[in-house]
FIDOPA-807179 format. One record per residue (C-alpha): residue in three letters; x, z, y. Coordinates in steps of 0.02 Angstrom, whole numbers, plus 50000, padded with zeros to 5 digits. Layout:
FIDOPA-807179
AlaXZY ...
//
This chain:
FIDOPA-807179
Unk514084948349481 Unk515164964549445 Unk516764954649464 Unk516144947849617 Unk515974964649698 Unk517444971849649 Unk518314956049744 Unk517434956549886 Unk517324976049897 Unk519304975649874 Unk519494961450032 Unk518604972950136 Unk519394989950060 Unk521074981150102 Unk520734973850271 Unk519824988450308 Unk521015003150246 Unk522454993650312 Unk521914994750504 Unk521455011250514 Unk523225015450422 Unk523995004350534 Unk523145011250709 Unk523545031150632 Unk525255026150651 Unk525535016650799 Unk523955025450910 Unk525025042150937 Unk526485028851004 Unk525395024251148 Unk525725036751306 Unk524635046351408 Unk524815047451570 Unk523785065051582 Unk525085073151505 Unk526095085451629 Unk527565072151621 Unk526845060151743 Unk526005073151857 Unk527515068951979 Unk528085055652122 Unk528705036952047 Unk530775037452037 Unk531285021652117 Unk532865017952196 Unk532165011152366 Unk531045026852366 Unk529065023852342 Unk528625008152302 Unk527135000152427 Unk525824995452309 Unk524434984152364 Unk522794986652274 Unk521754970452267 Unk519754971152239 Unk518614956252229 Unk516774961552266 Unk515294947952239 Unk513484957652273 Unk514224975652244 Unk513214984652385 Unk512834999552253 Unk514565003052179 Unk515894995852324 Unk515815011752446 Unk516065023852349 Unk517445013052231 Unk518405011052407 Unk518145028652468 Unk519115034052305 Unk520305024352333 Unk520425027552479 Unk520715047152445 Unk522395041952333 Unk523485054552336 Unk524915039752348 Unk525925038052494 Unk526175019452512 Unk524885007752481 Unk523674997552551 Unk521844990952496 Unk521264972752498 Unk519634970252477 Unk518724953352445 Unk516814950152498 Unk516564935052370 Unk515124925252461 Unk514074941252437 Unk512194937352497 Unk512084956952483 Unk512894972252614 Unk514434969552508 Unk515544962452697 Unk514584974852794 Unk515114988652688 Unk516844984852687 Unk516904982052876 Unk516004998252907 Unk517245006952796 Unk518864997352856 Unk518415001653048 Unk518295022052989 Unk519995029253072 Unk520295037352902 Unk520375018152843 Unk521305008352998 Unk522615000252933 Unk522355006052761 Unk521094994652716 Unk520924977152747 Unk519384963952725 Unk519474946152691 Unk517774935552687 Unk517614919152576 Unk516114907252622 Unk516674894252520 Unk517254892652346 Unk518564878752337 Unk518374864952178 Unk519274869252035 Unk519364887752052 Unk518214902451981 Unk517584914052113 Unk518574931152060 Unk520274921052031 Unk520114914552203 Unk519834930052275 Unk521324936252193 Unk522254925052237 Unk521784924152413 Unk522114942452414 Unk523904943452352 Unk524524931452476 Unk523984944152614 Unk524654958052515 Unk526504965252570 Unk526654975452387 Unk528084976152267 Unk526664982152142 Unk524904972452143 Unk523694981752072 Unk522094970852016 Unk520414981252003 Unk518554980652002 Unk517184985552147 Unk516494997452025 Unk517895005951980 Unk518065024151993 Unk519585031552012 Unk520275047952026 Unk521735053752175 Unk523075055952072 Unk522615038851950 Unk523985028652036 Unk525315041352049 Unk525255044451884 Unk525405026251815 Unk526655019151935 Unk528015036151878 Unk527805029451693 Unk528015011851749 Unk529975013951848 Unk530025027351709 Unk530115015751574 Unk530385001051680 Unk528754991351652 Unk528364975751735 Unk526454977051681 Unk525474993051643 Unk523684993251595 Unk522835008751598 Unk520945009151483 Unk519645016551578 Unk518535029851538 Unk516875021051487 Unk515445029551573 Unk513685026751444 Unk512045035651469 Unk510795028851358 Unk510885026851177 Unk511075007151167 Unk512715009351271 Unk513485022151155 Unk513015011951025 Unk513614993151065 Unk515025000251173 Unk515525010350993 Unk515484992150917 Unk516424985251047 Unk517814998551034 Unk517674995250865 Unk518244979550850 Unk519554979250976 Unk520594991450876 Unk520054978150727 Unk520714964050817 Unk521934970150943 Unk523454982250898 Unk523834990851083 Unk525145000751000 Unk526214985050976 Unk525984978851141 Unk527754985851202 Unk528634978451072 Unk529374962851132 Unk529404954350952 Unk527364952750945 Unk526364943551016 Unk525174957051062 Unk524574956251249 Unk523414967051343 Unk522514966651505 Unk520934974551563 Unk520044970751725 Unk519974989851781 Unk521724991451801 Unk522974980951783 Unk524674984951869 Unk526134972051892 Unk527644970551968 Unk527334955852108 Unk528914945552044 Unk528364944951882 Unk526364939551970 Unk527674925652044 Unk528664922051918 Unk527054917551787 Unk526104906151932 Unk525174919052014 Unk523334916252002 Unk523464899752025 Unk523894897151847 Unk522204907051796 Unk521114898251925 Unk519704891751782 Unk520184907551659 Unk518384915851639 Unk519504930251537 Unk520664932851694 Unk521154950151642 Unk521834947251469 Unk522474931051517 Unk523614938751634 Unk524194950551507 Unk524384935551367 Unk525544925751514 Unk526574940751558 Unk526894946351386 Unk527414925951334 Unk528644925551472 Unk529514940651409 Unk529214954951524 Unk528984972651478 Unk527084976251459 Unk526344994451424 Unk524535000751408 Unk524105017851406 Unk522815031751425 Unk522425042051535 Unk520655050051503 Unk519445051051658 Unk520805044151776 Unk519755026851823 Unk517975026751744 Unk516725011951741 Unk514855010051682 Unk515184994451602 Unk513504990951577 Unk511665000351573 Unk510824999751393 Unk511184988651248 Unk510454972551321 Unk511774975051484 Unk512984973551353 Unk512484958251270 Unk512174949051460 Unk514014954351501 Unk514754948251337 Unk513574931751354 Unk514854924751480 Unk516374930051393 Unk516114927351218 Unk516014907451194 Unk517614910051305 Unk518414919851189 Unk518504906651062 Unk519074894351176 Unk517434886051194 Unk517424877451018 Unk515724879850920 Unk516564879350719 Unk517554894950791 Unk515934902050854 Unk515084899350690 Unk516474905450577 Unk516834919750683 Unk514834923750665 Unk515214924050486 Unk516654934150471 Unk515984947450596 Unk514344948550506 Unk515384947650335 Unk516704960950395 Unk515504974450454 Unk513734972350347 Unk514594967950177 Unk515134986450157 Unk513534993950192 Unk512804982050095 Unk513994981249941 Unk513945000949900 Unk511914999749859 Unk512004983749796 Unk513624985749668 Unk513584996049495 Unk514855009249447 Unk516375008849492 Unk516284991349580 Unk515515001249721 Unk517065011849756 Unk518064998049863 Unk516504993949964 Unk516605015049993 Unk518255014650042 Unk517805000450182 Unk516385013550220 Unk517495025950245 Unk518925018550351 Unk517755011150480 Unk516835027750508 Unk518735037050527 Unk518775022850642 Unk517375030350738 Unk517985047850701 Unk519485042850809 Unk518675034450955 Unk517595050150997 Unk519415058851036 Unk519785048151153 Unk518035041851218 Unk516215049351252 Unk515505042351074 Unk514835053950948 Unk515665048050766 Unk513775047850701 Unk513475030550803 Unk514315025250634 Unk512665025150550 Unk512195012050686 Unk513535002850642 Unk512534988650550 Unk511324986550689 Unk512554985250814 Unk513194970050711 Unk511724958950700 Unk511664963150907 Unk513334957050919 Unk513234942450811 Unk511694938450910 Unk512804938051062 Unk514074928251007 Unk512744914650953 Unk512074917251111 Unk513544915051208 Unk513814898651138 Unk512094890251156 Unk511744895951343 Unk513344889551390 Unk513234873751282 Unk511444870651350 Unk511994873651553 Unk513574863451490 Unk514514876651566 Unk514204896551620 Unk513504902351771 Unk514474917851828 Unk513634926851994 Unk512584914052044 Unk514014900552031 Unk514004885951887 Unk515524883151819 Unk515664866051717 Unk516244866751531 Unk517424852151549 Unk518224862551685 Unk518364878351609 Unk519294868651449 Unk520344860751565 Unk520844876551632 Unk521244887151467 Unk522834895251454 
//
């Protein structure tokens, strides 16, 4: 048993120590667009590029007014706003009419209203893609309707983009969390995704690292073109990373960056919000094969409870790798909170955030393998569809 800890403690030590070594070095390499630098206009040679700012909206009567009003109030000369009612059975349409027909908002703002979902196509990918076929943008900006976003949020990203001559920027929102089980699954979740994603090696054209994030992703419209459009995502439930894992394959210039409170988003309202949201996603994730599910359950419950569990469990010495795991994930947390609204003391929650999130992976799985498929906003979607459509 003592050699058996001291190999398992020294897995996770390694796979542990190395990330958080690896994301100390390449975090600082990732820009941010609060920084005095990009408090100016975008340098373009044909002057200010016309962005067009596309938002789908299914049932989003509480969030879409004031999400348009912001955006509304861009301190951006040239844009435009097209919004998407998605067969709301809410206010959603009314809302946007009532906003669209404000003189602040003529001509500013237009409304398009789907009835009908066409076969083969996910609701928020049509919408999309309905959308940027009406748009007259160089730059398409893809957003959500409860997006917050601050006046000078587009300025900002669109001077680093011609700056460093980006065809895709993504900009990570501000994650707005009120009660404890948000701080503490959304700490998880952040968690992970510097586990399992390096953003810092996102601009470097020799990785494969990709990015996207539904809040804000900005691209170039011949590069939209030039990968298929939407059309190519039409059955992606992960339309946002997608994107970014399409763009970055065909060889175009991606960036992420931060940018503080610039957009903001209450991603979800306690710890069960989380798990419904990531219910959809997850099974998607790992493309919809259950021995991926199942392994992946083991090596996230293996990757984060092992440590905790090895330092009380191990004798001696054999407990210092399992420390140094210990250790490296709560630096990990240590980190986050400079950049996000978590305290580093969610670390203690760490464990029970795990069996939650293995929980939800499981989850994920079953409900969609028992509706043979997900239903997303009142709309079933069939699993032999949704593999079809992969990218």
């Amino acid at each position: 048993m003592h050699y058996f800890h001291w190999i398992v403690g020294t897995v996770l030590a390694v796979a542990w120590f190395s990330r958080i070594v690896d994301a100390a070095l390449g975090m600082p390499k990732v820009a941010d667009i609060c920084c005095g630098e990009w408090d100016r206009n975008p340098v373009s040679p044909s002057g200010n590029p016309r962005v067009s700012i596309i938002v789908p909206a299914r049932n989003e009567e509480e969030s879409i007014e004031q999400a348009l009003t912001q955006l509304l109030a861009l301190d951006y000369d040239n844009y435009e706003i097209v919004a998407v009612n998605d067969r709301s059975t809410d206010r959603t349409g009314e809302i946007m009419e009532n906003l669209a027909a404000e003189s602040s908002a003529r001509g500013q703002l237009r409304v398009i209203h789907h009835h009908e979902l066409p076969k083969g196509w996910l609701g928020k990918t049509h919408a999309m893609w309905t959308a940027t076929n009406q748009a007259a943008g160089d730059w398409l900006l893809f957003t959500d309707a409860d997006v917050m976003f601050k006046p000078e949020s587009l300025r900002r990203a669109l001077a680093y983009a011609e700056a460093e001559r980006a065809d895709h920027v993504v900009l990570f929102p501000r994650m707005i969390m009120k009660r404890a089980g948000e701080y503490m699954t959304i700490a998880f979740f952040q968690t992970m995704f510097v586990f399992g994603h390096r953003p810092w090696k996102v601009a470097d054209p020799k990785t494969r690292d990709h990015m996207g994030v539904g809040a804000f992703n900005l691209v170039r419209r011949t590069v939209y073109e030039a990968v298929g459009t939407y059309e190519a995502l039409r059955m992606e439930v992960l339309d946002d990373m997608k994107l970014g894992k399409v763009v970055k394959n065909a060889g175009f210039a991606q960036r992420n960056v931060f940018g503080e409170d610039l957009i903001s988003i209450r991603w979800a309202r306690g710890a069960m919000g989380v798990v419904n949201n990531l219910t959809k996603n997850f099974f998607a994730v790992l493309s919809f094969q259950w021995w991926r599910t199942l392994i992946s359950a083991f090596g996230l419950a293996f990757l984060n409870l092992m440590p905790f569990f090895g330092v009380g469990l191990a004798q001696g010495w054999a407990r210092l790798p399992y420390a140094v795991a210990l250790l490296s994930i709560f630096l990990i947390y240590l980190g986050m909170s400079w950049r996000s609204a978590v305290p580093p003391y969610y670390f203690f929650l760490h464990p029970i955030s795990t069996v939650l999130f293995v929980y939800t992976l499981l989850r994920s799985m079953f409900v969609t393998l028992w509706n043979d498929g997900i239903v997303w906003r009142g709309t079933k979607y069939p699993l032999e569809e949704l593999r079809k459509g992969m990218v």
